[in-house]
N, CA and C atoms of all chains as a GROMACS GRO file, in nm:
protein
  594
    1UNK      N    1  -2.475   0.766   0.616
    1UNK     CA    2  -2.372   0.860   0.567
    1UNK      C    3  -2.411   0.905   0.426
    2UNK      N    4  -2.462   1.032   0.413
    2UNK     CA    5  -2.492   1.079   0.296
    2UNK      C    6  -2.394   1.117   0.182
    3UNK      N    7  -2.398   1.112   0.075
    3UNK     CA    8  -2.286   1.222  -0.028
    3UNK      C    9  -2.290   1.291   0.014
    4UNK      N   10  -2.182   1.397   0.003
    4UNK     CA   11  -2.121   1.558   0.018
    4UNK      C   12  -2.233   1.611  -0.129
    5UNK      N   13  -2.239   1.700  -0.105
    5UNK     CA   14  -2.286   1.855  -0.239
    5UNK      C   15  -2.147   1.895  -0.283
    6UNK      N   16  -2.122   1.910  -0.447
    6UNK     CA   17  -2.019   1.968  -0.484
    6UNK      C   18  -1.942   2.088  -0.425
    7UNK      N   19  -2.076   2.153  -0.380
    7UNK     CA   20  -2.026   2.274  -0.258
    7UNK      C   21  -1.983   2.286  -0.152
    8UNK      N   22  -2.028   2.142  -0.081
    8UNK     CA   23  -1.943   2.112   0.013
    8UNK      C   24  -1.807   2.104   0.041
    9UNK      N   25  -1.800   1.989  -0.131
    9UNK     CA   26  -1.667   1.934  -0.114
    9UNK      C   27  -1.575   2.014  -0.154
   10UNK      N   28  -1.567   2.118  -0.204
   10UNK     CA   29  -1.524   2.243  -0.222
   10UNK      C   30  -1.508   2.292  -0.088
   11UNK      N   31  -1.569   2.310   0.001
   11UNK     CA   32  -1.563   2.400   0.128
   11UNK      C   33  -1.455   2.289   0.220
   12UNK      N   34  -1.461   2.158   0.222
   12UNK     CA   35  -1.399   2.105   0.281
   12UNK      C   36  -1.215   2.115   0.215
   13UNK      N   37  -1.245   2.054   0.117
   13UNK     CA   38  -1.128   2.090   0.035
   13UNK      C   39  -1.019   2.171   0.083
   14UNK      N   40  -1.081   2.295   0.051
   14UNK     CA   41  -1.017   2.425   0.104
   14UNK      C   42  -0.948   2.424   0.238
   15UNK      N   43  -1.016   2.320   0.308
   15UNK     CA   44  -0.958   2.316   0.516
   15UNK      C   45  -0.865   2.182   0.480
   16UNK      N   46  -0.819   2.148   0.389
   16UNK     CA   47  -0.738   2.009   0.421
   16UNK      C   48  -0.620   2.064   0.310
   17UNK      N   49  -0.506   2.031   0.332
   17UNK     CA   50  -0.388   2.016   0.261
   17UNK      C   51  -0.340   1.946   0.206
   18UNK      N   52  -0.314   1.948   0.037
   18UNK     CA   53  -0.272   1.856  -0.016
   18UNK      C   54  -0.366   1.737  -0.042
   19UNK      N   55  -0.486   1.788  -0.057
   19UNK     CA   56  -0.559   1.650  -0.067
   19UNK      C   57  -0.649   1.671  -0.222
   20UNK      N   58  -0.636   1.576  -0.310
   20UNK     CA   59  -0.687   1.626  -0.450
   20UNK      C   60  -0.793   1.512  -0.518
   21UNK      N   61  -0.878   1.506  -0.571
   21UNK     CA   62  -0.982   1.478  -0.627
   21UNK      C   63  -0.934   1.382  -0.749
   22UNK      N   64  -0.966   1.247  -0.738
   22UNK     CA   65  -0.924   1.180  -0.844
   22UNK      C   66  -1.023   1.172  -0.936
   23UNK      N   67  -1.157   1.157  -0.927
   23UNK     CA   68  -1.282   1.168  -0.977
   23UNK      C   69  -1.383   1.256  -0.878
   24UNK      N   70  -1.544   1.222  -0.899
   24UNK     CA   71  -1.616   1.248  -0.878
   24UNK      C   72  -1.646   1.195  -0.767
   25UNK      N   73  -1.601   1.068  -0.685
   25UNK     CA   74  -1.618   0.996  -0.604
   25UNK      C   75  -1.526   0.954  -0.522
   26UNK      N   76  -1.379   0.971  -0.540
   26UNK     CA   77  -1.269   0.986  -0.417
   26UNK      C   78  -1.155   1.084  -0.458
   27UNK      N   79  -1.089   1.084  -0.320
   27UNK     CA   80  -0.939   1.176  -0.338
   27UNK      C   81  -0.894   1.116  -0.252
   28UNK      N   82  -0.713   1.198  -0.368
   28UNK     CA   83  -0.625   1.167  -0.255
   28UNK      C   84  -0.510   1.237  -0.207
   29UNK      N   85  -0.451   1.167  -0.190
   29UNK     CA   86  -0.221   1.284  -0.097
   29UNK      C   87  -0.142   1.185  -0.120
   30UNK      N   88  -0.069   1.260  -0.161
   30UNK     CA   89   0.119   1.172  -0.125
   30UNK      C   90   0.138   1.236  -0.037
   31UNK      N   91   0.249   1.135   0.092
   31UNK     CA   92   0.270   1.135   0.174
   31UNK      C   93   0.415   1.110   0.161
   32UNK      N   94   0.553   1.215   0.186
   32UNK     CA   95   0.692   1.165   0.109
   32UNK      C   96   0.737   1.145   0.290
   33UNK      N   97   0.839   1.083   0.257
   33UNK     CA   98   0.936   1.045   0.349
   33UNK      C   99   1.056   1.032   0.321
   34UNK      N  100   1.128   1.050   0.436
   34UNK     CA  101   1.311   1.042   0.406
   34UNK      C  102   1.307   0.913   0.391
   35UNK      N  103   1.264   0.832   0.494
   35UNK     CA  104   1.318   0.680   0.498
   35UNK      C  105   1.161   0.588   0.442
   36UNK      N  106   1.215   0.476   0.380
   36UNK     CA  107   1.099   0.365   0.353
   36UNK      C  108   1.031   0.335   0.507
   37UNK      N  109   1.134   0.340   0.630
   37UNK     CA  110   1.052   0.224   0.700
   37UNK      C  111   0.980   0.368   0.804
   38UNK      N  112   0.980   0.501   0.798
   38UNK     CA  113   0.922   0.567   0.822
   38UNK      C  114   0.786   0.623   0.776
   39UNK      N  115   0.743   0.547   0.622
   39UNK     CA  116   0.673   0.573   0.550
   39UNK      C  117   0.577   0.449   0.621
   40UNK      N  118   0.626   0.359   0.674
   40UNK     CA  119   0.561   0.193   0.670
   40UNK      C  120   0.502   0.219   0.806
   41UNK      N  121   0.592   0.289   0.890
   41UNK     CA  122   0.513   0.345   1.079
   41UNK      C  123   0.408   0.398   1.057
   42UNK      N  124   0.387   0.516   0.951
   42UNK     CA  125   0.312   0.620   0.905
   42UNK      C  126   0.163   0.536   0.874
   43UNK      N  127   0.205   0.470   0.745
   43UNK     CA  128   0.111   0.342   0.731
   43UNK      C  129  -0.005   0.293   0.850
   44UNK      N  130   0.079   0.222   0.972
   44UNK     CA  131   0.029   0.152   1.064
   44UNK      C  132  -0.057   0.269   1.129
   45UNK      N  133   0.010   0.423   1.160
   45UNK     CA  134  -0.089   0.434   1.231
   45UNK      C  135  -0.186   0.550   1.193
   46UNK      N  136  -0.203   0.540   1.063
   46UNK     CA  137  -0.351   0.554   0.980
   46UNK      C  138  -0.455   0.412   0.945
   47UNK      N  139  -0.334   0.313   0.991
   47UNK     CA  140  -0.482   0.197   0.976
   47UNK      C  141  -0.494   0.203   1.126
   48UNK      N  142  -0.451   0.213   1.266
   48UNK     CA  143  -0.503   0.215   1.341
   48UNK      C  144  -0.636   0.297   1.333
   49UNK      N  145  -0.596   0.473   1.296
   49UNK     CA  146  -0.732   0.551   1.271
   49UNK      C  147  -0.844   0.500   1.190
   50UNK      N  148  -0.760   0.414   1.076
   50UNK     CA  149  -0.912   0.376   1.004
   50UNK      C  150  -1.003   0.305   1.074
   51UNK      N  151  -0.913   0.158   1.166
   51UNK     CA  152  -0.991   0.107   1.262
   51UNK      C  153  -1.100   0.141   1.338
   52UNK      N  154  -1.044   0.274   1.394
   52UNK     CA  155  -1.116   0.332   1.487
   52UNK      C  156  -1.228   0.356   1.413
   53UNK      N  157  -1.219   0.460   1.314
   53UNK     CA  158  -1.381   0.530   1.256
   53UNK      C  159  -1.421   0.400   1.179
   54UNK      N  160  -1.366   0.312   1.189
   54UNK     CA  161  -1.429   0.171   1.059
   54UNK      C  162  -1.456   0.219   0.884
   55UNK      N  163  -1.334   0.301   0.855
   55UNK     CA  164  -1.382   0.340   0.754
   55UNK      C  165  -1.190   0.340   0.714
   56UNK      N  166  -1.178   0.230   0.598
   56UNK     CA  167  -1.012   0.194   0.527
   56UNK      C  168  -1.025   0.277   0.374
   57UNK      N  169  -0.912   0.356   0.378
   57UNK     CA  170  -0.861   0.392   0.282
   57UNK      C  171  -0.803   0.279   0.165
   58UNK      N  172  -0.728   0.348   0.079
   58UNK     CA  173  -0.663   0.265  -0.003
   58UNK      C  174  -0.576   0.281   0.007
   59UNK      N  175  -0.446   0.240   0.044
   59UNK     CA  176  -0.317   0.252   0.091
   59UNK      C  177  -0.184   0.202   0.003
   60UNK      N  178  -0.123   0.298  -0.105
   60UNK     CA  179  -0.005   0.252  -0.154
   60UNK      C  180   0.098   0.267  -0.113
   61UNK      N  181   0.193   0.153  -0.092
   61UNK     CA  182   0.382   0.264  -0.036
   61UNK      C  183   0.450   0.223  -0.160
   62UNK      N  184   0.515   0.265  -0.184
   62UNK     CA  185   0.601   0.304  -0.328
   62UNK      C  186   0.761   0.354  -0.234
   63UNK      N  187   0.789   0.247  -0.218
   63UNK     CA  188   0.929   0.345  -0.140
   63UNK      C  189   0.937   0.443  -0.021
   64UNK      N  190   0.923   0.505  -0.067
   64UNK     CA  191   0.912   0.657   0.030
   64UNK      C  192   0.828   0.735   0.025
   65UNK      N  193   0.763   0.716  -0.061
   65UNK     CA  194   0.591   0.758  -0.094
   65UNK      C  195   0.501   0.691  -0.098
   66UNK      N  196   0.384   0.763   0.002
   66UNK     CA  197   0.320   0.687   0.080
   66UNK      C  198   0.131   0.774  -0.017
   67UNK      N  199   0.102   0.683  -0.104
   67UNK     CA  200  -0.056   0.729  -0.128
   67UNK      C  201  -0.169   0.683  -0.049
   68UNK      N  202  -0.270   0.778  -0.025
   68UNK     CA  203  -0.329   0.694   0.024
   68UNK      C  204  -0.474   0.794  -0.039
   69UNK      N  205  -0.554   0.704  -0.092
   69UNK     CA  206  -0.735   0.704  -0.131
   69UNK      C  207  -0.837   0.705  -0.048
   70UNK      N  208  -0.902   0.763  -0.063
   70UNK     CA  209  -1.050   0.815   0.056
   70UNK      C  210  -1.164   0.795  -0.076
   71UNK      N  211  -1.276   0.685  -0.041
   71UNK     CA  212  -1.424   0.719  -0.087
   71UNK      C  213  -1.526   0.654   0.034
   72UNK      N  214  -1.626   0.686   0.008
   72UNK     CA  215  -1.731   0.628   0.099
   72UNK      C  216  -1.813   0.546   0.009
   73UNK      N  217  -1.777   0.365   0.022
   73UNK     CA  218  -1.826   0.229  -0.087
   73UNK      C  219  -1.994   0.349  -0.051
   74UNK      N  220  -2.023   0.320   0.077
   74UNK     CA  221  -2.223   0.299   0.112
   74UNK      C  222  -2.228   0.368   0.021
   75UNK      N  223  -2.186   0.536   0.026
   75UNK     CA  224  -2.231   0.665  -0.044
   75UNK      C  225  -2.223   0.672  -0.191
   76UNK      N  226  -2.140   0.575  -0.227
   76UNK     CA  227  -2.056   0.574  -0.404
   76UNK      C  228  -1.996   0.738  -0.402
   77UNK      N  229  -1.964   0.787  -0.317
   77UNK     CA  230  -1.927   0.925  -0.333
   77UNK      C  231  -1.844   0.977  -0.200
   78UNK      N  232  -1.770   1.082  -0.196
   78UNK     CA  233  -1.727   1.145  -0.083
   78UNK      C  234  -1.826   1.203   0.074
   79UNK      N  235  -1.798   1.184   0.129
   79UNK     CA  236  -1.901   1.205   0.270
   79UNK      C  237  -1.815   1.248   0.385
   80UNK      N  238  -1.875   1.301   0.471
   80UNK     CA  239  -1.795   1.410   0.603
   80UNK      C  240  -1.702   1.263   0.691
   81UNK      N  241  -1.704   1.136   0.686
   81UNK     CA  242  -1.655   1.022   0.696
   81UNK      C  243  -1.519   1.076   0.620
   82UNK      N  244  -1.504   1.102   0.530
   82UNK     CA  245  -1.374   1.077   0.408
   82UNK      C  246  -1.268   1.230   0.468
   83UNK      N  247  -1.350   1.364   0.488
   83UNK     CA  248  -1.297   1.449   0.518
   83UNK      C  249  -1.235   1.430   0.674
   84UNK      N  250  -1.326   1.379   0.743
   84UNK     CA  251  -1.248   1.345   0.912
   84UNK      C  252  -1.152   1.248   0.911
   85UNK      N  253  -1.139   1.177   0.810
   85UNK     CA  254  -1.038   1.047   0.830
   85UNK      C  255  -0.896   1.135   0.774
   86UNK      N  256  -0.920   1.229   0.669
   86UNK     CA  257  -0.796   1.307   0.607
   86UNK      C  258  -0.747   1.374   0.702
   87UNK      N  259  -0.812   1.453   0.772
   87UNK     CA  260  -0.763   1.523   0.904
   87UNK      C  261  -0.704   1.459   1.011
   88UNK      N  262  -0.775   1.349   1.062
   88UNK     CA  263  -0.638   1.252   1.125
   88UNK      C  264  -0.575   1.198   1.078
   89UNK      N  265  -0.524   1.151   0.932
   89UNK     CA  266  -0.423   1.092   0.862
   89UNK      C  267  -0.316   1.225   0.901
   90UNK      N  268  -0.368   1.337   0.837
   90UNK     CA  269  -0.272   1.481   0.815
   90UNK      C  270  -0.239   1.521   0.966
   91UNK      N  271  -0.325   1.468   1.086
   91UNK     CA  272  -0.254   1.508   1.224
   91UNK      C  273  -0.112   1.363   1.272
   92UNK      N  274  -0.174   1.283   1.182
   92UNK     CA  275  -0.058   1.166   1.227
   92UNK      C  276   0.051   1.198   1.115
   93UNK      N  277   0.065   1.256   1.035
   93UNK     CA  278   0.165   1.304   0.957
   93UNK      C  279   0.242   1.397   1.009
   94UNK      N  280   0.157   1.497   1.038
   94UNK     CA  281   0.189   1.606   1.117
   94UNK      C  282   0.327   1.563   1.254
   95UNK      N  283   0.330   1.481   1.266
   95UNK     CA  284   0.383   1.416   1.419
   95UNK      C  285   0.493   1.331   1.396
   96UNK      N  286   0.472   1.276   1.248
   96UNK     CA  287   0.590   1.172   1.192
   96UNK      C  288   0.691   1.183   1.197
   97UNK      N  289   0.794   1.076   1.184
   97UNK     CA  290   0.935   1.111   1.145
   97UNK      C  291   0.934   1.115   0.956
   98UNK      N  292   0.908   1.262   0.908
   98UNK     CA  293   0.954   1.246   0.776
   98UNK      C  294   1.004   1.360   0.701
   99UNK      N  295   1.101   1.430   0.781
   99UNK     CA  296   1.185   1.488   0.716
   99UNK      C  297   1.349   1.450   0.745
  100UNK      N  298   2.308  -0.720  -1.048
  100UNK     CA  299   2.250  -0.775  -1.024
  100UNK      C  300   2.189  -0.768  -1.188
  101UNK      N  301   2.197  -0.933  -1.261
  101UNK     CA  302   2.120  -0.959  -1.400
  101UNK      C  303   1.983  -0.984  -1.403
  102UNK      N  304   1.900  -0.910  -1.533
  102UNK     CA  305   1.817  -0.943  -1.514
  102UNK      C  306   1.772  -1.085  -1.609
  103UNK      N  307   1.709  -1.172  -1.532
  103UNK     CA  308   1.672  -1.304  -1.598
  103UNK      C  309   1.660  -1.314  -1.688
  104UNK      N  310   1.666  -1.468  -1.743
  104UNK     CA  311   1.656  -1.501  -1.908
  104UNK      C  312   1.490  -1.545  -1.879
  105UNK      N  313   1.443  -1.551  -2.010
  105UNK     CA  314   1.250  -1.593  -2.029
  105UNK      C  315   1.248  -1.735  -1.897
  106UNK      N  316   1.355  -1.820  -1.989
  106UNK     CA  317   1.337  -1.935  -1.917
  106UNK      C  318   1.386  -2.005  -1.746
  107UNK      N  319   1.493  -1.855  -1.752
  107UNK     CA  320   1.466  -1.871  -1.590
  107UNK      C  321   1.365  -1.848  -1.501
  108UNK      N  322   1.320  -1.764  -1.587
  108UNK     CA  323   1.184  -1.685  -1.505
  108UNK      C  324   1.097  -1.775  -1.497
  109UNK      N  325   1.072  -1.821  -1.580
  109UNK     CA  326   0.979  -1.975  -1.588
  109UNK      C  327   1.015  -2.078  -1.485
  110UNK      N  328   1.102  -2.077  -1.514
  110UNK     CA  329   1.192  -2.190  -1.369
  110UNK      C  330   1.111  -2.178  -1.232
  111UNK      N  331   1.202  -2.025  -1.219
  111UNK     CA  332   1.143  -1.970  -1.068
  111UNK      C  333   1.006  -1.937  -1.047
  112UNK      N  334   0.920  -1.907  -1.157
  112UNK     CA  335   0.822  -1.910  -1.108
  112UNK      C  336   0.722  -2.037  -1.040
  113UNK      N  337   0.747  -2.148  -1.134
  113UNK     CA  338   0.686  -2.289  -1.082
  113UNK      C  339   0.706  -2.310  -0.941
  114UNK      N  340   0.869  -2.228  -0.886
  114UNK     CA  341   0.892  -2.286  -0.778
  114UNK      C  342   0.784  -2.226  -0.626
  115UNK      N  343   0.781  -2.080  -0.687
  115UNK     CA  344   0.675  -1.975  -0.623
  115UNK      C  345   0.510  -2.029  -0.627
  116UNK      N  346   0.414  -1.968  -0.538
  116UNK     CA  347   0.308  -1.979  -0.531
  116UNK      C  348   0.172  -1.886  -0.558
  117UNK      N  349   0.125  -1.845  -0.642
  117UNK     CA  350   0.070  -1.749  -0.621
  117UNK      C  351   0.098  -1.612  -0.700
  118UNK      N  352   0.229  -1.645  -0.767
  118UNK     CA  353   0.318  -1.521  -0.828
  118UNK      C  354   0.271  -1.514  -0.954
  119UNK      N  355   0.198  -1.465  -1.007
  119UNK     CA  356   0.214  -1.405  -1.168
  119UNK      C  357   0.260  -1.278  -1.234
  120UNK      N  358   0.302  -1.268  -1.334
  120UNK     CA  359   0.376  -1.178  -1.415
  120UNK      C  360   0.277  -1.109  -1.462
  121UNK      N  361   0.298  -0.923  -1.440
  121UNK     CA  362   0.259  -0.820  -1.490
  121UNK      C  363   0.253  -0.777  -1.634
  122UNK      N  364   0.385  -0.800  -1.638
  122UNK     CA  365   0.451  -0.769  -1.812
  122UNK      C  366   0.588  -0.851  -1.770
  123UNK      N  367   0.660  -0.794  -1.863
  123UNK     CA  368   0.814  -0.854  -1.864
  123UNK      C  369   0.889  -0.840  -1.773
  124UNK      N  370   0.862  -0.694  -1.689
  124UNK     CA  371   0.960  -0.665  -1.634
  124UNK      C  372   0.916  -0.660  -1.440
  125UNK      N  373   0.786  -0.705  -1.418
  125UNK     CA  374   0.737  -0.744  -1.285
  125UNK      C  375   0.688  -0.868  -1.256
  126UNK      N  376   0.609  -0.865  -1.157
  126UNK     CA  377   0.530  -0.954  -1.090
  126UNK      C  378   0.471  -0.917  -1.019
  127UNK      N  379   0.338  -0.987  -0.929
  127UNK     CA  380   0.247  -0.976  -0.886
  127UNK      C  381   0.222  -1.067  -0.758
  128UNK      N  382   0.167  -1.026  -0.658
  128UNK     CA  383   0.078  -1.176  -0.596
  128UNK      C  384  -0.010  -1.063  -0.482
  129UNK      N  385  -0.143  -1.150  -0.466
  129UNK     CA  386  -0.260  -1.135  -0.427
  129UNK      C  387  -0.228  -1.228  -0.264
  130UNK      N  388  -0.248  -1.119  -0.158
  130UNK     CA  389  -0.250  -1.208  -0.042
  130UNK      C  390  -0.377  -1.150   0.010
  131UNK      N  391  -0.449  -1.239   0.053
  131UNK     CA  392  -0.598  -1.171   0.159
  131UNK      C  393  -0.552  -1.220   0.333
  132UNK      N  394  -0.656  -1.135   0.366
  132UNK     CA  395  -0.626  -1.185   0.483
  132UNK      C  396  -0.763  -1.158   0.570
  133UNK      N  397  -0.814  -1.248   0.711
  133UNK     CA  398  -0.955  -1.194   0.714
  133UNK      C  399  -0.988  -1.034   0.804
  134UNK      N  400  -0.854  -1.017   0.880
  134UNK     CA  401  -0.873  -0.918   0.908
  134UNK      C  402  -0.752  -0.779   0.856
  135UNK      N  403  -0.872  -0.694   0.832
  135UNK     CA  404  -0.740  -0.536   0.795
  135UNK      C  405  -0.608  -0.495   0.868
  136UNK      N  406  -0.622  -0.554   1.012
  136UNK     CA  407  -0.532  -0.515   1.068
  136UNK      C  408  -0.402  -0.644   1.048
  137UNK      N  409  -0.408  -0.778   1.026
  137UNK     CA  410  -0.341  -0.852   1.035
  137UNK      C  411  -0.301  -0.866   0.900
  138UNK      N  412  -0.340  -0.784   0.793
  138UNK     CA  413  -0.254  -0.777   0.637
  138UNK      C  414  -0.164  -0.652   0.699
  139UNK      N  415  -0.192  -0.536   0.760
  139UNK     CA  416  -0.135  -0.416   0.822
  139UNK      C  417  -0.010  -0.516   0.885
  140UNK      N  418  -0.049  -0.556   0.944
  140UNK     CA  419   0.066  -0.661   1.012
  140UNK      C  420   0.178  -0.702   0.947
  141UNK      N  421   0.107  -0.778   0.857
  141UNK     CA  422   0.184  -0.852   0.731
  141UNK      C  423   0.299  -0.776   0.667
  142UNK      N  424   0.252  -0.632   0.654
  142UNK     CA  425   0.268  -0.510   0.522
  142UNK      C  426   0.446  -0.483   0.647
  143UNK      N  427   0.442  -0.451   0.743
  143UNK     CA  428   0.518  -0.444   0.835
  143UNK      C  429   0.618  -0.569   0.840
  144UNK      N  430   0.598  -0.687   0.799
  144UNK     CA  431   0.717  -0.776   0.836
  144UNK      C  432   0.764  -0.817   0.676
  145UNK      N  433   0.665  -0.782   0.602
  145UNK     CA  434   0.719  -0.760   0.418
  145UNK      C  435   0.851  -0.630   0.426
  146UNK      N  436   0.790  -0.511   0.472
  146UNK     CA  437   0.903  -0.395   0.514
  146UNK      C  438   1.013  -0.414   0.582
  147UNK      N  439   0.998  -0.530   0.676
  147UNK     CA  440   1.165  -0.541   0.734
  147UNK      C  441   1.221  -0.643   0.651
  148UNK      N  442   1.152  -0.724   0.586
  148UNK     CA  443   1.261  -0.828   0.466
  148UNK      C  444   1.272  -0.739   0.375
  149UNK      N  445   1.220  -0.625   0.337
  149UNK     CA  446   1.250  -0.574   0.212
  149UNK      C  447   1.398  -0.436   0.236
  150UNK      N  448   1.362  -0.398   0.409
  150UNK     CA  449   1.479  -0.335   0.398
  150UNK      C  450   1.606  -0.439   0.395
  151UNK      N  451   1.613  -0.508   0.482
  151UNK     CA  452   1.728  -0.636   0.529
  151UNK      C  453   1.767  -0.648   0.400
  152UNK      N  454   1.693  -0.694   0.262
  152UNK     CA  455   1.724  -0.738   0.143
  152UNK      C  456   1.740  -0.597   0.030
  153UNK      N  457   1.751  -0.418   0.141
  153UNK     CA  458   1.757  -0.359   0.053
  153UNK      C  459   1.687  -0.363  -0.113
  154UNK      N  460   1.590  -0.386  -0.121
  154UNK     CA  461   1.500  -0.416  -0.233
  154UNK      C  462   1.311  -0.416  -0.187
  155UNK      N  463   1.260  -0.307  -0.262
  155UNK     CA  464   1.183  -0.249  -0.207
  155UNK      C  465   1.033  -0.258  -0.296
  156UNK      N  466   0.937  -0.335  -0.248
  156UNK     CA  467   0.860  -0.386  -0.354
  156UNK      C  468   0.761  -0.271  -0.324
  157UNK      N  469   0.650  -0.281  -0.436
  157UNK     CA  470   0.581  -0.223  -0.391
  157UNK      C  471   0.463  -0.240  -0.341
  158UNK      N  472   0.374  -0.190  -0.267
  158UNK     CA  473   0.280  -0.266  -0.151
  158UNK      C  474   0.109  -0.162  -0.170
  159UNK      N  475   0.018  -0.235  -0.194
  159UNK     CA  476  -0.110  -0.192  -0.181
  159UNK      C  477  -0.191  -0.282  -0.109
  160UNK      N  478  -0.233  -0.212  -0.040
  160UNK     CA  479  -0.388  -0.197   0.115
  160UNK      C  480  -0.447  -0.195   0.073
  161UNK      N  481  -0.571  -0.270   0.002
  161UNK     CA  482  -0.733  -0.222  -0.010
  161UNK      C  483  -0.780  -0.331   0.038
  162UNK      N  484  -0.829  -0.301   0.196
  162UNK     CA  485  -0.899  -0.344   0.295
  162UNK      C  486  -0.849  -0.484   0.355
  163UNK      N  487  -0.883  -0.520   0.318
  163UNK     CA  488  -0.816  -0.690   0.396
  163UNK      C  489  -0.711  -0.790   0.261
  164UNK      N  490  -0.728  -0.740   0.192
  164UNK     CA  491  -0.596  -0.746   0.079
  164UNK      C  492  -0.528  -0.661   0.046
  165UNK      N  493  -0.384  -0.735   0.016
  165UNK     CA  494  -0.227  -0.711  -0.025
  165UNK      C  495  -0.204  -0.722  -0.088
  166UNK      N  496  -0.185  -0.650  -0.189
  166UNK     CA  497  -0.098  -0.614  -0.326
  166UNK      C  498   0.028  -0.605  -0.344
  167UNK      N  499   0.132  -0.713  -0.383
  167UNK     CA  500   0.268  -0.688  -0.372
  167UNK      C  501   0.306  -0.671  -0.539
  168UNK      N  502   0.384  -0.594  -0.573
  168UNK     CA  503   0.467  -0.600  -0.715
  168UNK      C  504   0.620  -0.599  -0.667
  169UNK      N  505   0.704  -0.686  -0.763
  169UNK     CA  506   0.849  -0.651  -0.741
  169UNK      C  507   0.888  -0.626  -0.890
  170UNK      N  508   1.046  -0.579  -0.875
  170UNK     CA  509   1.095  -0.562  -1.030
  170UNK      C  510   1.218  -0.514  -0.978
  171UNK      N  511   1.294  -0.505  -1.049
  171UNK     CA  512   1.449  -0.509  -1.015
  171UNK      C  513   1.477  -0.325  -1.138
  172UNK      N  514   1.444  -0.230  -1.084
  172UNK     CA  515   1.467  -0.092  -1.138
  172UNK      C  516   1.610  -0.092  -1.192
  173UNK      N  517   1.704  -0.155  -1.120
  173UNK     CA  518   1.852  -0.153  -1.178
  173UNK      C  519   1.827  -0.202  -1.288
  174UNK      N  520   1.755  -0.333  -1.341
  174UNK     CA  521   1.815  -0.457  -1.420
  174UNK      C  522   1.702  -0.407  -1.488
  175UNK      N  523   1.612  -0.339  -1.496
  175UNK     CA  524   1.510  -0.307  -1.528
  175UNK      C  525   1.395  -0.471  -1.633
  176UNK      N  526   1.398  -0.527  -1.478
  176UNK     CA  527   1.328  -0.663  -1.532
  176UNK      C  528   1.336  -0.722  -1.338
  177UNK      N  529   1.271  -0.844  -1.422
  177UNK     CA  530   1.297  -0.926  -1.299
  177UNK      C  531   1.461  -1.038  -1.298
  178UNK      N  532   1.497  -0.998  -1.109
  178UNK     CA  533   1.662  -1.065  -1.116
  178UNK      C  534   1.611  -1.155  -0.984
  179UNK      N  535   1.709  -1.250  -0.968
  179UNK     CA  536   1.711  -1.355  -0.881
  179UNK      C  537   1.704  -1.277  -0.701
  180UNK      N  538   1.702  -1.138  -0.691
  180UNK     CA  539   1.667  -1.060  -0.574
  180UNK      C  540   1.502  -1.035  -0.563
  181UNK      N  541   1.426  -1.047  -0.650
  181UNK     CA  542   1.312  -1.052  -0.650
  181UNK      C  543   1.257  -1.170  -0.623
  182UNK      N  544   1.318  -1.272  -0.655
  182UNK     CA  545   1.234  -1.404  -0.633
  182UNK      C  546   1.310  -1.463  -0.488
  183UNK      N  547   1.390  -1.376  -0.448
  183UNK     CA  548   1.451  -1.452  -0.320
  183UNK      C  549   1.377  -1.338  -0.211
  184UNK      N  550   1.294  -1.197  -0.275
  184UNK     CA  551   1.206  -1.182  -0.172
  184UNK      C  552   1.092  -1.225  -0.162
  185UNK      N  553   1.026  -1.270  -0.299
  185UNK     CA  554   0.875  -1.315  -0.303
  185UNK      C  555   0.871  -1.460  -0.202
  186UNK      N  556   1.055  -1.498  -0.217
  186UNK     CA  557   1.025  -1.636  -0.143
  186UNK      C  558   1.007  -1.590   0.065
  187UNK      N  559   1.105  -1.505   0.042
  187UNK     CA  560   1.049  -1.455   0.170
  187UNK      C  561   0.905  -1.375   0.231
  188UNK      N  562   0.861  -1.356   0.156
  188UNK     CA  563   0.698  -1.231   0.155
  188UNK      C  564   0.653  -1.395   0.188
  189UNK      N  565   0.662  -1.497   0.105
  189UNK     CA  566   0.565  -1.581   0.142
  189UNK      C  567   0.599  -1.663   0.261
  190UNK      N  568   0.721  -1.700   0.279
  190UNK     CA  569   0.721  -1.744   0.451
  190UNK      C  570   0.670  -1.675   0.591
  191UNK      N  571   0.689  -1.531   0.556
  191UNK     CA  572   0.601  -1.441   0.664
  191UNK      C  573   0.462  -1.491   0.615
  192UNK      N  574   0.416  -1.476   0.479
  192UNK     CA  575   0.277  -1.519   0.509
  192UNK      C  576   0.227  -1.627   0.556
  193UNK      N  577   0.318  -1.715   0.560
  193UNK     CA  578   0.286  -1.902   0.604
  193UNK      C  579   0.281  -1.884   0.722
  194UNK      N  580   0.315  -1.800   0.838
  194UNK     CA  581   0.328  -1.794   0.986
  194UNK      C  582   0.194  -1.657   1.038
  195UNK      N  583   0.176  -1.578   0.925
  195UNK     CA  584   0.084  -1.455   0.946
  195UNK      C  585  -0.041  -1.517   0.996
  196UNK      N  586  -0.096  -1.450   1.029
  196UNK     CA  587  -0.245  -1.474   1.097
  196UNK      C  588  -0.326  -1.440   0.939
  197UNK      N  589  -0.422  -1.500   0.908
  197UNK     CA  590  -0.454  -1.441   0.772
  197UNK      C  591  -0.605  -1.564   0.744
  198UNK      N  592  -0.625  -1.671   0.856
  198UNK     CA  593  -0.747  -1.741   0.814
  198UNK      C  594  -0.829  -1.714   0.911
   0.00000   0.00000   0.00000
């Protein structure tokens, strides 16, 4: 799994929502919710997805807000790994109970 | 709900395992576990004592460890509702799958 090119990550960027650049080497989203224990379902089944691709985020819940961090350790940097895992986090959001 | 005197806090903490103090007004504890999915687990039965006990800690995922903080936002410190969930966070962990 290689680094992304700044140009990349720019091009990817642009196709994902809400997803923002903490450094040079990961990003991330808040994820709000009406309820805490809707935020905690939400949780479970983005670690199922992480399971799947074998690749774990960093996962905060704060109440009703739900952060969650994307880097690639191998790469020390962002990689097409970090952008596919945001896209199924944002399709299992997409589906949630959180409004 | 009050928030503790120095020396209660001291009290309750001896009685706890694992718990250390942030600053004045939190706490801390470090749970691992060997697999990602069975702290995921964990993070889920911390969420139903924390709704039941209405008191809502806060929770970080990075990879096969659990990050718990509590603090009492009303009392703006730590109150005897925090240490009666840390005592519960840790009985789920005494039964969790986690070696």
């Amino acid at each position: 799994m290689t680094e992304l090119s700044e140009e990349q990550i720019e091009i990817y960027l642009a196709q994902v929502s809400g997803w923002t650049r903490n450094d040079q080497k990961s990003m991330q989203k808040i994820y709000r919710f009406k309820r805490f224990l809707d935020g905690v379902r939400f949780v479970t089944q983005v670690a199922d997805v992480a399971e799947r691709l074998n690749h774990h985020p960093s996962i905060l819940i704060d109440y009703r807000i739900v952060t969650i961090s994307l880097t690639t350790w191998d790469a020390a940097g962002l990689t097409d790994l970090d952008f596919t895992s945001a896209a199924n986090y944002d399709a299992e959001y997409a589906v949630a109970e959180h409004q």
